[in-house]
N, C-alpha and C positions, 0 to 999 in steps of 0.2 A: 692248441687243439680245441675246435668249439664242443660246447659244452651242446647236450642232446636240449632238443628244445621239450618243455614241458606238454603234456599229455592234455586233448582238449576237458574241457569242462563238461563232467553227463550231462544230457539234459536233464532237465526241469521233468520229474515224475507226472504221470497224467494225473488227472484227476478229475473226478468227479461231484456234479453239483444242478442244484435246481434256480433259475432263470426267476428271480422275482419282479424286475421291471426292465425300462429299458434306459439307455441315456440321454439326454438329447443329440446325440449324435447317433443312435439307432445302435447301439451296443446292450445287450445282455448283461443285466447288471444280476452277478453272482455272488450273495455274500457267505463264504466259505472261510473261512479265517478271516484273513486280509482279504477288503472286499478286490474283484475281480471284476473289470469289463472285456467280453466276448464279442467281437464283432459277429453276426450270422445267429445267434440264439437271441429266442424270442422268449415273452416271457411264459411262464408254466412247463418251460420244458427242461427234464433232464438230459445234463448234457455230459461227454466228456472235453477236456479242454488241457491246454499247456499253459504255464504261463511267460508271459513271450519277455515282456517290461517292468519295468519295478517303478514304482513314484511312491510319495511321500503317503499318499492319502491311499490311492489303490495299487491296482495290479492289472496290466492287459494280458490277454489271452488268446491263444488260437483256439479254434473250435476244432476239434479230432473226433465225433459223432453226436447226433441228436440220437440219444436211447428215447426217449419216448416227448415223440412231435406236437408242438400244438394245433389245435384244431385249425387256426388260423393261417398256417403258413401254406404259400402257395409255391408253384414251381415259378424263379423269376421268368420272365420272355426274354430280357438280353442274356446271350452268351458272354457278356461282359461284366456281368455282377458280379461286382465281389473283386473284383482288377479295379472297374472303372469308380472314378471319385463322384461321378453326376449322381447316382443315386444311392442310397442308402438302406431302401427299403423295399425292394420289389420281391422280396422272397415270405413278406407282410400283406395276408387279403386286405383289400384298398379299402372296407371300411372300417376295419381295425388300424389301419394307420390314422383314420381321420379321428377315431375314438382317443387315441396314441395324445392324438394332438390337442384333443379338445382336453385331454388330463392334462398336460402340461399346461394350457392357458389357466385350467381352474387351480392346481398347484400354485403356480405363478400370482395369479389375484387372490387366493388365502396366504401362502407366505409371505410375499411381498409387498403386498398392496394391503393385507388384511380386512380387504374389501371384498364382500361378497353379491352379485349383481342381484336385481329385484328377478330379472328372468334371462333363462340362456338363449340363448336366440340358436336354432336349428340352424348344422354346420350348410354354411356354402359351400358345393364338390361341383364339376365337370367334368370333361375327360380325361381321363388317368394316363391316356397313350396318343401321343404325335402332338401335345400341346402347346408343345416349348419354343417359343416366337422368337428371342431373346435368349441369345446364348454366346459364351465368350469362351472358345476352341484353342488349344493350344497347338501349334504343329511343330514337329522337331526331324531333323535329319537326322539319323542314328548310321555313325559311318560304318560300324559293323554289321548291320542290318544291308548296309547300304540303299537305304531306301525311306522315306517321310512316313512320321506319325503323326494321327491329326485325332483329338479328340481332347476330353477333360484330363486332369488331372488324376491320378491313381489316387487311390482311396488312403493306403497307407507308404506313397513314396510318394516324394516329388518329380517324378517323371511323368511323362504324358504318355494315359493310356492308348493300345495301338487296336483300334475300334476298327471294324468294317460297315457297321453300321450304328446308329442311335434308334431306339425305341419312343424316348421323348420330346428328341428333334420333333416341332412343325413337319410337314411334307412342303415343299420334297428333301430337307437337307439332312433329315434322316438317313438316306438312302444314297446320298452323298457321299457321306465320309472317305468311302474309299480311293471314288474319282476323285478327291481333293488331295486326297495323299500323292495317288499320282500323278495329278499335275504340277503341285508342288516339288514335286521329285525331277519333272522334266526341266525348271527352271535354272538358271543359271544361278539364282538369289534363294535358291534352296533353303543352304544356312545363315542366310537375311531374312527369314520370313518366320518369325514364329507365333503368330496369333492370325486368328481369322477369326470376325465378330461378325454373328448373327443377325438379320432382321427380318422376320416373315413379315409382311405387309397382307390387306388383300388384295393391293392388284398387284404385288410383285416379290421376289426372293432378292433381298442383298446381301451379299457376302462381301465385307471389308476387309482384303488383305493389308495386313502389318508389312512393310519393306521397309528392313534398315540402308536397303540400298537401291539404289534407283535399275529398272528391270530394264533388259538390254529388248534392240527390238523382236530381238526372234522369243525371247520372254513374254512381251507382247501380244504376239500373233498366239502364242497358246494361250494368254490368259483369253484374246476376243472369241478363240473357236471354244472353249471350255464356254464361256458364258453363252455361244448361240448354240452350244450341242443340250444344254440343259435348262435353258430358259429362265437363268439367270441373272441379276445385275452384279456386275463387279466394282468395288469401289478401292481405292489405293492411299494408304497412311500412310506416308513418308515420318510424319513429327506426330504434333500433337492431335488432338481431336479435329482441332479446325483445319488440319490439313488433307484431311481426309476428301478424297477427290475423285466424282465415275472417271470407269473407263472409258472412256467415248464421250460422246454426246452425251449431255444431261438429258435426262428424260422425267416424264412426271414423276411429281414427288411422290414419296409413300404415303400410302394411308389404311387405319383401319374404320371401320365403321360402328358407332352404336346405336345399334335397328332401330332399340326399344324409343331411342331420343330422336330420332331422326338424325341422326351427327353424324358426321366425317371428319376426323383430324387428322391432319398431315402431318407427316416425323420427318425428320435427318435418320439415316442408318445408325447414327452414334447415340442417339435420342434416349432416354430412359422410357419405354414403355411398359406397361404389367406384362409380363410373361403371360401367362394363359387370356386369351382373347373371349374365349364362354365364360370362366368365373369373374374376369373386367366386367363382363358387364352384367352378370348378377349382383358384383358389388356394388355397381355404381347403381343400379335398380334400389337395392337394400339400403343403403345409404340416404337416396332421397327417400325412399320409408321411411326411416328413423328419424331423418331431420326432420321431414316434412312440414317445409319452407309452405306458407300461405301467399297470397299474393302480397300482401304488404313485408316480407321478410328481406331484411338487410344480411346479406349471408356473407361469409369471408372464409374462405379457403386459403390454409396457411399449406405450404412447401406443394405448390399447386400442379408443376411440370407444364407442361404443355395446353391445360385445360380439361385432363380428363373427369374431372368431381365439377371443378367451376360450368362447363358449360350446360349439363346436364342440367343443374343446379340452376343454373339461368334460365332454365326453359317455366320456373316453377316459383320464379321469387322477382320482389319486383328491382332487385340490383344485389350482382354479385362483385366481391371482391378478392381478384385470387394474386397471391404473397409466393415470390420465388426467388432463390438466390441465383440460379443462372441467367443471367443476361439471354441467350441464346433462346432458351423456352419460354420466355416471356413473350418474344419475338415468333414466336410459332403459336403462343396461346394467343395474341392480339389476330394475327394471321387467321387460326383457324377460329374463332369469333366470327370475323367479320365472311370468311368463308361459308359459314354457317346463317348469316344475316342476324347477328344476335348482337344488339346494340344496348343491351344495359349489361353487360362485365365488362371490368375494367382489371388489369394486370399494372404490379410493379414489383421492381428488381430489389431484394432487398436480403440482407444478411439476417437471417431468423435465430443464428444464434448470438447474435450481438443484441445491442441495447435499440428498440425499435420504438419505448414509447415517442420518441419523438416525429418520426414520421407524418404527414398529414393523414395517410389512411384509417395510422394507430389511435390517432384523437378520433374516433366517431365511434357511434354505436354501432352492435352486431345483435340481432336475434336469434343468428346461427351461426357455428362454426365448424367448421371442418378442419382436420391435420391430419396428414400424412405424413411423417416425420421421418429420418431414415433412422436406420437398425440403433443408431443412438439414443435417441428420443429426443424430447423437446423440453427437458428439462429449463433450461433457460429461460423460455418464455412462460412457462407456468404462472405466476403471479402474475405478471398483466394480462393474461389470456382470464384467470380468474378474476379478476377486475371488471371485464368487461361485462359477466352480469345477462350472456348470451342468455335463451331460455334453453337453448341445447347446446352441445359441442358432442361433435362424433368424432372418436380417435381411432384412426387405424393405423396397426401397428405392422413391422416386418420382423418384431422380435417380441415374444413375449413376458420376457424380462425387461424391456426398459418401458411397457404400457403400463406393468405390475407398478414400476414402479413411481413412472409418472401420475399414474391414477389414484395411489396411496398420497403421493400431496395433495392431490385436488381434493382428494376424502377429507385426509387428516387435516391440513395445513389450510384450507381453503372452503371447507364448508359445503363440496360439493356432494352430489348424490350418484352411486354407480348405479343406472337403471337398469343397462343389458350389456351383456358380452357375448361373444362368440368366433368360431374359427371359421377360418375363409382359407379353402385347399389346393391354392396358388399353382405350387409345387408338389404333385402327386409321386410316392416313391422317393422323395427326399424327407429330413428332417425337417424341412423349413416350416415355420410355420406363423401365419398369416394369420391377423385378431383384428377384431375392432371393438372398441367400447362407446357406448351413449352413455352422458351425462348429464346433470342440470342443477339449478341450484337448489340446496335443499332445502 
């Protein structure tokens, strides 16, 4: 005889509480006992909430009412908020997100770096909606559905949220979504196809389908009429990056443009470019501010990509030198160099988190330096970067925690001087957030 199964567990009592900060993940930090983070509550508001998870340190929570709202909060624009994983903060007026941000970087250089700058430099913002150039789309067949989901990642599952449109998509793949679903649905390779990566260009949209299997021809004929119904490029991943291959004919390469420089560089769809194309090139504007390279200035740009700092930078110094580990972007920065008619930078392929002093480029002098390091930093090269005895070095960072922390060597361990900091709002409605710091010796 089975025994009666046990009666479920009550829930978790509401409860109530007041919103002191937030997390960097855009959660409502609630200290009520055991502190609590709220996804959807901002800070100064009382809220009601559940608590959902337990961990060591805190407690997550659902939010069950804002009793009394902050002034700040707005209504999001996607119907997707709060499902989808792409943002985090659209229900945050946009320049109290970018306040959000600039508290975290000044957090981050007082705790970590114990470095406080000589001045903040006023945050870099652009457009808050249809920005997002570069974006990396999940799509999945859900057989119960019977039917393709195409967009990011849910915010708190690992499934892919089922969007009918993006808000921060570029135009036009915003407005896409849904045509992607269904065309992915018509495919034979349905459940072979699960990523679709982003490129807005200015002269063209590329959309690189993922196929872990080769698409049969009537697969084919709909990927060609989907690309001439929307006036897109389609490209096809079989394997790795370098597999990646148009549909059809090759046609001109992608490119964006920077006005203020006169420049053009051409990408690969797979290419690492900045996400937002108006704050690129605020950046890259502010940048040669800070550095500002005279004509006799020997400038080096460390984790360079493609050329977007080094060329700029070439227009304004009498030789630049830009440092990158992929083979591939070097190949596109000599490229668009010489596309550009710019014959004093020079590019080379090199491992930036290994042992560099020995390289020919690493024996000479710099009077300027530039990094762009990714969300790791560049802890590694810190001492010989300090060596060099630059009169500037500009660091931008995609994490405010490993600039903090790199910066706190070059303070403490190296004698250098934090002149300015500030935030750069890459990613508007996400947590991400975007720094740069000037430095010099002191």
């Amino acid at each position: 005889m089975s025994r009666p199964g046990r009666p479920p567990a009550p829930a978790p009592a509401a409860e109530e509480g007041t919103v002191d900060d937030l997390t960097g993940e855009g959660e409502g930090v609630v200290h009520q006992g055991k502190t609590v983070f709220v996804a959807g509550a901002l800070p100064a508001e009382r809220v009601r909430y559940r608590r959902t998870r337990h961990h060591r340190q805190h407690d997550e929570g659902a939010l069950l009412e804002v009793l009394t709202p902050s002034p700040q909060r707005v209504v999001p624009r996607c119907p997707h908020f709060g499902v989808c994983g792409g943002c985090a903060l659209q229900h945050l007026d946009p320049a109290a997100q970018l306040a959000a941000k600039e508290g975290e970087l000044r957090d981050n250089l007082a705790r970590v770096a114990r470095a406080a700058p000589g001045r903040w430099l006023a945050p870099l913002a652009g457009p808050a909606w249809g920005y997002r150039r570069r974006a990396r789309l999940g799509a999945k067949y859900v057989r119960k559905k019977g039917a393709v989901v195409v967009g990011f990642r849910e915010r708190a599952a690992p499934y892919v949220a089922q969007l009918t449109r993006c808000e921060v998509l570029a135009p036009p793949v915003g407005e896409l979504i849904s045509p992607l679903a269904e065309l992915i649905g018509a495919l034979s390779v349905r459940e072979q196809l699960p990523q679709v990566e982003v490129a807005v260009a200015d002269n063209a949209t590329a959309l690189v389908l993922r196929v872990l299997k080769e698409p049969t021809p009537a697969d084919l004929e709909h990927l060609h009429a989907f690309a001439a119904r929307h006036g897109v490029r389609l490209y096809l991943q079989p394997g790795g990056i370098e597999s990646v291959t148009p549909l059809g004919a090759p046609a001109a390469p992608l490119n964006y443009r920077l006005g203020r420089f006169g420049l053009t560089l051409q990408f690969l769809p797979s290419d690492f470019i900045q996400v937002n194309g108006a704050v690129n090139e605020a950046l890259t504007a502010q940048a040669l501010e800070l550095l500002a390279p005279g004509p006799e200035a020997q400038v080096l740009d460390l984790f360079c990509g493609l050329g977007n700092f080094t060329l700029p930078l070439a227009r304004h110094a009498a030789q630049v030198c830009g440092i990158e580990g992929e083979a591939g972007l070097i190949a596109r920065a000599r490229a668009n160099a010489a596309l550009n008619g710019i014959t004093n930078a020079e590019f080379h392929v090199a491992n930036l988190a290994g042992e560099i002093a020995l390289f020919p480029w690493a024996q000479r002098r710099y009077s300027h330096v530039l990094l762009d390091p990714p969300r790791t930093g560049a802890r590694e090269l810190l001492p010989w970067l300090a060596r060099l005895g630059a009169q500037r070095v500009l660091y931008i960072s995609c994490h405010p925690g490993s600039l903090a922390r790199d910066v706190g060597v070059l303070v403490h361990e190296h004698g250098m001087q934090l002149d300015a900091a500030g935030v750069i709002d890459m990613f508007p409605h996400t947590t991400h957030v975007e720094s740069m710091a000037l430095l010099s010796p002191a």
